[in-house]
Structures are given as C-alpha cells and as structure tokens.
C-alpha positions in Angstrom: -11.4 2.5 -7.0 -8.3 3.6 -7.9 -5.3 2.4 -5.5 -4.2 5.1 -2.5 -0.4 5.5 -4.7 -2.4 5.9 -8.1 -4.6 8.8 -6.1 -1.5 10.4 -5.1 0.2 10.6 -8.4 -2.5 12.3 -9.5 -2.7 15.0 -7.6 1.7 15.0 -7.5 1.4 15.4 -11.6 -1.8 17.9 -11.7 -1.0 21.3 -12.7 -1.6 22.8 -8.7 0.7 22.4 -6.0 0.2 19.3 -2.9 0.0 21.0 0.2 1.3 18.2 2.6 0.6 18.8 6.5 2.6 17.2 8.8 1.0 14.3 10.8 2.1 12.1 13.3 -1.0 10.7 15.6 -4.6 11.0 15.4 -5.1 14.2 16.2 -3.2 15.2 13.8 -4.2 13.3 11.0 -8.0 13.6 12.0 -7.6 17.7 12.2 -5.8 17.7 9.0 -8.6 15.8 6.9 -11.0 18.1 8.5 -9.6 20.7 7.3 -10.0 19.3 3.9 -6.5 18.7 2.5 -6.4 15.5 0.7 -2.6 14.3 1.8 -0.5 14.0 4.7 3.2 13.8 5.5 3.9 11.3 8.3 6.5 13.1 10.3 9.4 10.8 11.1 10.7 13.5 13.7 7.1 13.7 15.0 6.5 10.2 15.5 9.8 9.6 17.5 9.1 12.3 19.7 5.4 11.6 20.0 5.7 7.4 20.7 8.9 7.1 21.9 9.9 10.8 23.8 13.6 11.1 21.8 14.5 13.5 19.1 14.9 12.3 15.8 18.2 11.2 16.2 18.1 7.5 14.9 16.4 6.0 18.2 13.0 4.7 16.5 13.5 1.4 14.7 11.0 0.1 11.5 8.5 -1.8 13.9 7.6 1.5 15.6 7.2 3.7 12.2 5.5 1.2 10.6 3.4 0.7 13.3 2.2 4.2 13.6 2.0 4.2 10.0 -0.4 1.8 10.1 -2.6 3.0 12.6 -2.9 6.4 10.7 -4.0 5.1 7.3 -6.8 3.3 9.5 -8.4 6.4 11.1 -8.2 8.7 7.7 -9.0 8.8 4.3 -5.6 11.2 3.8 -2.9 10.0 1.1 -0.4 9.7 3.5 3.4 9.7 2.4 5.8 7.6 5.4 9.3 8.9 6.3 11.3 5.2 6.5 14.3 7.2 7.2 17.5 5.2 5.7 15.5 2.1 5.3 16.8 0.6 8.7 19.9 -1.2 7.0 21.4 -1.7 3.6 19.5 -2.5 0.2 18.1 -5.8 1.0 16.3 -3.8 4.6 14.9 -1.6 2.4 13.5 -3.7 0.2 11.6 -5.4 3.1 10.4 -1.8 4.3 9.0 -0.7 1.3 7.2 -3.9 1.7 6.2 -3.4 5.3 5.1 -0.1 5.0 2.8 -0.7 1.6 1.4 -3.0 3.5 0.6 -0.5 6.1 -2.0 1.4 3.5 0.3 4.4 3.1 0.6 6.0 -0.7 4.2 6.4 -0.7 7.4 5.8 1.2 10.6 8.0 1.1 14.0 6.7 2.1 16.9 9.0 2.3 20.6 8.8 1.9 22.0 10.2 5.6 24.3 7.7 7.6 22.9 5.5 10.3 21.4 7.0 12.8 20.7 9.6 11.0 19.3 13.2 12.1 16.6 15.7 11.8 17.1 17.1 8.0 17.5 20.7 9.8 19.8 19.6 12.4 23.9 19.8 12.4 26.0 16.8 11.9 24.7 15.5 8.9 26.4 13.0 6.7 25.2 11.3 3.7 26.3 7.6 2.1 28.1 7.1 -0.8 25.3 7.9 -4.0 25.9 4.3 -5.4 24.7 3.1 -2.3 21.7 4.8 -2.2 21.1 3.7 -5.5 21.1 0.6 -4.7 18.6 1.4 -2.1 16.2 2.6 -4.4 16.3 -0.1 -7.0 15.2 -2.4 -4.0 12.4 -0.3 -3.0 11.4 -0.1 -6.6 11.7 -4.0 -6.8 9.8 -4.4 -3.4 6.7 -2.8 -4.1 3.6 -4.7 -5.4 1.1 -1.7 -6.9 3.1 -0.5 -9.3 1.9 2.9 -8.5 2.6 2.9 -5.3 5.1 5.8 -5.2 8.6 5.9 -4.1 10.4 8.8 -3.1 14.0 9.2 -2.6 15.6 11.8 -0.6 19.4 13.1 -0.3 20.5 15.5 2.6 23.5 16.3 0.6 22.9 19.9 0.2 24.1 21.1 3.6 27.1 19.4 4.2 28.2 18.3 0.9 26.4 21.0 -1.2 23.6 21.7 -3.6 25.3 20.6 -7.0 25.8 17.5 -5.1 22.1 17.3 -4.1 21.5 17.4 -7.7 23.9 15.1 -9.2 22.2 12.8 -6.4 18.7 13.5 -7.8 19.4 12.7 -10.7 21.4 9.2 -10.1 17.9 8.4 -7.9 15.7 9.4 -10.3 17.5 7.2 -12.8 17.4 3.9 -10.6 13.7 4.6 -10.6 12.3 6.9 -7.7 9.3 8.1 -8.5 9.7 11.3 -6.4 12.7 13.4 -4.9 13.0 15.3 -2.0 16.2 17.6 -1.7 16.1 18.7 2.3 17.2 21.7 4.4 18.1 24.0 1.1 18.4 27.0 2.5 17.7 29.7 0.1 15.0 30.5 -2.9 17.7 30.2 -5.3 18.8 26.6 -4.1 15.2 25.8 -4.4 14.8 26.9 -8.1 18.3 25.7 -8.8 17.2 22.0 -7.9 13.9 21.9 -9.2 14.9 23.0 -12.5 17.8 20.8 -12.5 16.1 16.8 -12.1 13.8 15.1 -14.1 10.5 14.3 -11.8 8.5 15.7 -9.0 10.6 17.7 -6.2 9.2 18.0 -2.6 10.5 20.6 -0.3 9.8 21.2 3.5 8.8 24.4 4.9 10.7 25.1 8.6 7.6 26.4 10.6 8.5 25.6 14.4 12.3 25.7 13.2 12.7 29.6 13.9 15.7 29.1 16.1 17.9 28.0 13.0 18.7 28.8 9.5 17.1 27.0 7.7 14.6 26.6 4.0 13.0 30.1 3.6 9.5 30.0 4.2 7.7 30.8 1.0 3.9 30.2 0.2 2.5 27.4 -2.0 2.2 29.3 -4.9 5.8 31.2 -4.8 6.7 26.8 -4.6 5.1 26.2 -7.3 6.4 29.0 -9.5 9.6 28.0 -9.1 8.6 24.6 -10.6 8.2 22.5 -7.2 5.2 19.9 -7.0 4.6 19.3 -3.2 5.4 21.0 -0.2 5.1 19.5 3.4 5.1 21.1 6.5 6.7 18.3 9.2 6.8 20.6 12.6 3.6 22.8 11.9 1.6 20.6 14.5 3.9 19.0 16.9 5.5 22.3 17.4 1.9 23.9 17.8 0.5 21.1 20.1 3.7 21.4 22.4 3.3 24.7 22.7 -0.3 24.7 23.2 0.1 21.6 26.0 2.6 24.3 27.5 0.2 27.0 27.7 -1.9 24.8 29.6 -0.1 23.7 31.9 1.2 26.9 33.0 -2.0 28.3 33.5 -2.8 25.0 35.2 -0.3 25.3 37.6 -0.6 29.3 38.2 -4.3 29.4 38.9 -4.9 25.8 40.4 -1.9 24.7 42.0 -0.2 28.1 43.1 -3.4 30.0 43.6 -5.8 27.0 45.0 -8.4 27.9 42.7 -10.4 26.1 39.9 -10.7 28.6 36.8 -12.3 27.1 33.3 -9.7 28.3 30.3 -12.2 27.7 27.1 -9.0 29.7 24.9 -6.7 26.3 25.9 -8.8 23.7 25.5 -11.2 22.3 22.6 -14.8 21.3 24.4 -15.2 17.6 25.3 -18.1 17.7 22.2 -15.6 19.0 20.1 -12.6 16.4 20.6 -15.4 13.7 20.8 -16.9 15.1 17.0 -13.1 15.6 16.0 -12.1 11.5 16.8 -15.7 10.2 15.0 -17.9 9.8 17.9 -21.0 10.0 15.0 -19.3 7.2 13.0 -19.3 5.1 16.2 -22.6 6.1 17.3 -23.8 4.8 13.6 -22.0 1.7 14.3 -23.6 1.1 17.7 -26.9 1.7 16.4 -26.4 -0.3 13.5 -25.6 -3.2 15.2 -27.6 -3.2 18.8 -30.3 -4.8 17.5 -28.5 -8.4 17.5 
C-alpha cells in the first residue's frame, strides 16, 4: 500500500480541489472521516487551546503537538497534515521535528517562517524571520525525512505585515530549497489569492476564516471559486473548535437556566448527540469485534 505522504500527493496533484477540515482531537477527526473527506488539517491553534487551555500564542512546545499528532493518526484513516509551527528552534530543531512528527504517522508537516512564539496566522503582531533563514529551515526538513514522499510544506505569514509581493518572493525562495507545498496565510482578498497562486511554482494551500467573523480576514470563497483561481487545497482550522465551543456554551446555559436556576431536570435532545450515537461515533462496533474476537482465550 502506498505510504500515507504518497496518498496525499495524489489527491494534492489531481485535477479537484482537497477539502481539508480542521481537526484537533477525536471527535473531530472521527466526525470528519465520517463525513467522508479523505484529509485533515491538524489545527495548531486548536490543539493548544484544546490540550493545553492557551491561545495559540507560542505556549505549546513539540512534545505536546507531536503527541496529539500521534494519537490522531491512531484513531483515523484521514491523511492528516501537522501544523509544527516554526519548528521549535533553528534549522537543526527542525530537522529533528520533521523527524518526530513522520514518525507520528502524519502525511505531511508545515513549518512557517513567523518569529518565536509565534501567533495565530489571523491575529495582529505578526513578524516573520529573515527568508534565508527559513530556507535553511526547509532544506533540513527536506533532509530529515525518510519516505521521500512524505510531504513538506512551507508556510510564510509575510503577507500581512510585510506584504503579498513579499509572500511570493518567499514562496518562491521555499519552493526552491525543496518544499513540496506552500501555504501563503491571512491573505485578505480574492485578488491576493489569485495573485499568489499564479505567481509560485507548486501546490498553494489557503485557509478559510470560519469562526474568525470578528476580524478581517481571507474572504470566504467556496471550493470551487479556490480552485478556479488555481489553488490546490483549502483547510478550514476553526470550523470545529469554534462550533464545539459554541455548542458546549449552549449547553451549559440551558444547563444552568433550567437545572440550576429553575430546580428542574429537562432532556435537551437539540444539544446533545445520544449516548448510542457518541458511542457509534468513537468505534464502539470495532471494539465490540475486538472483544468478541478474542474472549474465547
């Protein structure tokens, strides 16, 4: 069978564009293959705030992200891309992530070229290393990994505070030391969009803002209008963290309004998925197959 990276290049290079949900436990990555999309984006901003309760603001280390990493290639079949946010270091730490995180079962890794800590790509503040460093970076990754296919992707935040002819120059430089991938963040308009995908010589990924109404930030487009404009994957990072905090809010409210406030027990079936359905959802049959499998002794 072909490797998890090989997979993944496949679909990045077919003619149709990768829908990429955002996953970051699993829930998420459970609900996602259910729902029959064959890759994943591991949410660095969604694991921080999920395992550790901080924003993404540089608090999460590589033992954490690598560690949820791995945990999420275990429960699902999804091509799953990690977010190894400025490799933890210089060069030689992220040669040593790439290796970490292949290792993890992941199909491909993306480092980007912020400063330590770095931030949210949609948050203010940003600031971005010098491009020969980040080149740098990338030759190691490429140097790291064993499966040759296993894909590396390099991303620059350059667009917003530096600006989008930057972003490209960038792209380019990143493509050249050997990233299999790029990944241009927080452009905020259609034209940006086209602008860079037309402008470097392999795969662009974008990110769609859903759950990031409160600033400006990348128009949301649809797949297809992506895909026009020549881009190959699109992910959506805060689609389910910002759903399942909302939803976990709803609850509680109505928790606290009917059984705390009013001292009365009422069943709310709209909140909550049935204890069959959460049970099906996190393979209770696959389990079930197992136990009966091997009760026998």
């Amino acid at each position: 069978m072909a490797s998890k990276g090989r997979q993944l290049r496949a679909l990045i290079n077919a003619p149709e564009i990768v829908v990429a949900p955002g996953v970051y436990d699993g829930y998420s990555a459970r609900l996602v293959e259910r729902m029959g999309f064959k890759s994943g984006s591991i949410t660095g901003a969604g694991t921080s705030e999920s395992r550790l309760g901080w924003a993404d603001r540089g608090v999460m280390g590589l033992e954490e992200n690598v560690s949820n990493a791995r945990r999420l290639a275990d429960c699902t079949s999804l091509l799953l891309r990690a977010d190894a946010d400025t490799g933890y270091g210089n060069a030689m730490s992220v040669y040593f992530a790439t290796r970490a995180f292949e290792k993890a079962g992941v199909a491909a890794v993306m480092f980007e070229d912020q400063v330590w800590p770095k931030r949210c790509g949609h948050m203010a503040g940003k600031s971005v290393i010098s491009a020969d460093e980040m080149v740098q970076k990338v030759k190691a990754a490429v140097d790291a990994r064993v499966d040759p296919d296993f894909i590396i992707i390099a991303r620059t935040d350059a667009a917003g505070p530096i600006g989008v002819d930057d972003a490209i120059r960038r792209l380019n430089l990143y493509a050249e030391a050997g990233a299999d991938c790029l990944y241009a963040d927080a452009l905020l308009s259609r034209e940006d969009i086209a602008k860079v995908a037309k402008g470097v010589p392999k795969p662009l990924i974008v990110n769609m803002g859903l759950g990031l109404r409160t600033r400006k930030t990348t128009p949301l487009m649809t797949p297809k209008e992506l895909e026009a404009l020549g881009v190959a994957v699109v992910s959506y990072p805060r689609l389910l963290t910002t759903a399942a905090v909302k939803g976990m809010m709803n609850a509680m409210a109505a928790f606290k309004g009917e059984t705390l406030d009013k001292q009365r027990v009422v069943e709310r079936p709209d909140l909550q998925v049935s204890f069959e359905e959460i049970n099906d959802l996190m393979g209770m049959a696959q389990l079930d197959d197992l136990e009966r499998r091997y009760a026998g002794g």
